[in-house]
VEXDREN-2710 file (C-alpha; in Angstrom, 1 decimal):
% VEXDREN-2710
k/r/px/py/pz
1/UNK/-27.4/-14.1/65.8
2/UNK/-25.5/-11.6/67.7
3/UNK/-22.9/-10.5/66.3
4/UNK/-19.0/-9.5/67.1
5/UNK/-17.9/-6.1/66.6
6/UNK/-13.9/-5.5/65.0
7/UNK/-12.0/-2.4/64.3
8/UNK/-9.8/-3.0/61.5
9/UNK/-6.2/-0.5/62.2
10/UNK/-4.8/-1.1/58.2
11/UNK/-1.9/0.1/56.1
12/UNK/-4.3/0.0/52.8
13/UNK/-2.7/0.1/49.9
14/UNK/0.3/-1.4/50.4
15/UNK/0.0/-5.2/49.6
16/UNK/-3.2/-7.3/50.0
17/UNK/-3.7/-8.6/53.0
18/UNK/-5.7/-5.6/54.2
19/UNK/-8.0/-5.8/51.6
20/UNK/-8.7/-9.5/52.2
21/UNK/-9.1/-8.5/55.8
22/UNK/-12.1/-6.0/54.7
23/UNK/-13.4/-8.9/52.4
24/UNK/-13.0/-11.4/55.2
25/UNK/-15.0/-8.9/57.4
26/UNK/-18.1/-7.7/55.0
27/UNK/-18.6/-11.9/53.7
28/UNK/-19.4/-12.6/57.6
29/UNK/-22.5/-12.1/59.0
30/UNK/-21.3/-12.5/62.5
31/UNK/-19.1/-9.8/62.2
32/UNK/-20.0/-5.9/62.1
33/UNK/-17.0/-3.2/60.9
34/UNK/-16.9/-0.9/63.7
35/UNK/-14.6/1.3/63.0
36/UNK/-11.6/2.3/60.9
37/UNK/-8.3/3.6/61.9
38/UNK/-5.1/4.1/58.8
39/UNK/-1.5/4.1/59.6
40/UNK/1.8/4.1/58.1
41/UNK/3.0/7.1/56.2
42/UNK/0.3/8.9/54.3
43/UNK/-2.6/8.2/56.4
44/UNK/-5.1/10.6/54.8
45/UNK/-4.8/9.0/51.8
46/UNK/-5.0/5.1/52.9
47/UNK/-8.1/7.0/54.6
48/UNK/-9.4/8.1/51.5
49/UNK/-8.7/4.2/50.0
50/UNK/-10.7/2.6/52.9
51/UNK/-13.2/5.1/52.6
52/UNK/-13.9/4.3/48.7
53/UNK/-14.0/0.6/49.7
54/UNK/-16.2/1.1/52.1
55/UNK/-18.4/3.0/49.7
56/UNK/-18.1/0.4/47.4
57/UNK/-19.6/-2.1/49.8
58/UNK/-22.4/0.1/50.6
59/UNK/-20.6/0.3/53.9
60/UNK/-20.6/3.9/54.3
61/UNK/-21.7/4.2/57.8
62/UNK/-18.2/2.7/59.2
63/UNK/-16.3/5.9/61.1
64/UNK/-12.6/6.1/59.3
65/UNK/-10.2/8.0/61.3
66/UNK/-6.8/8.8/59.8
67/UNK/-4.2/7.8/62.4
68/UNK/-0.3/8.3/63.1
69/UNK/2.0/8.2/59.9
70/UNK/5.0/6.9/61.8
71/UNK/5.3/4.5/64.1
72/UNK/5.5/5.4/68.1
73/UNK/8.2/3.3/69.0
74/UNK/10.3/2.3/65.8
75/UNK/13.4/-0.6/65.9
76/UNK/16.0/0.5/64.6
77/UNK/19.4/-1.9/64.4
78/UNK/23.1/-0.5/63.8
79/UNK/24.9/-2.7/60.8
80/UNK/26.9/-4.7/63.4
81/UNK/23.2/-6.0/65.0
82/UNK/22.3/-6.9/61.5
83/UNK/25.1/-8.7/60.5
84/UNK/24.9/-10.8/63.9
85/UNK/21.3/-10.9/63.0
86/UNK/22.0/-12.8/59.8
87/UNK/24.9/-15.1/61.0
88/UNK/22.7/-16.4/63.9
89/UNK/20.0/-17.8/60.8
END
């Protein structure tokens, strides 16, 4: 079976739908983890979280690269575009 490699880019460790991604991602056997990136805030650490996971899963071999801890291009509304934001719903 060939199978298809993913890179997983994850905010670990702040809710659970990153770990159920790596879950997701170790239970197929069409897939293969090829890579790691972290981002949001303290990246070395969520680093250091996918890296224990990984270690856990006796996935070692995955490259984990710590990435940018803010985002590039953030959205950013004044109150009056919020308030029109919640009057429109």
């Amino acid at each position: 079976m060939k199978k298809t490699r993913i890179f997983i880019d994850t905010d670990l460790g702040d809710d659970v739908d990153d770990a159920a991604a790596f879950m997701l991602a170790f239970a197929s056997p069409e897939l293969e983890l090829a890579g790691v990136t972290t981002v949001y805030k303290d990246v070395k650490k969520r680093a250091e979280m996918v890296r224990d996971l990984l270690d856990l899963w006796g996935e070692n071999h995955v490259p984990v690269a710590a990435g940018y801890g803010r985002a590039l291009i953030e959205r950013r509304f004044d109150e009056i575009g919020r308030a029109s934001c919640r009057e429109r719903v």
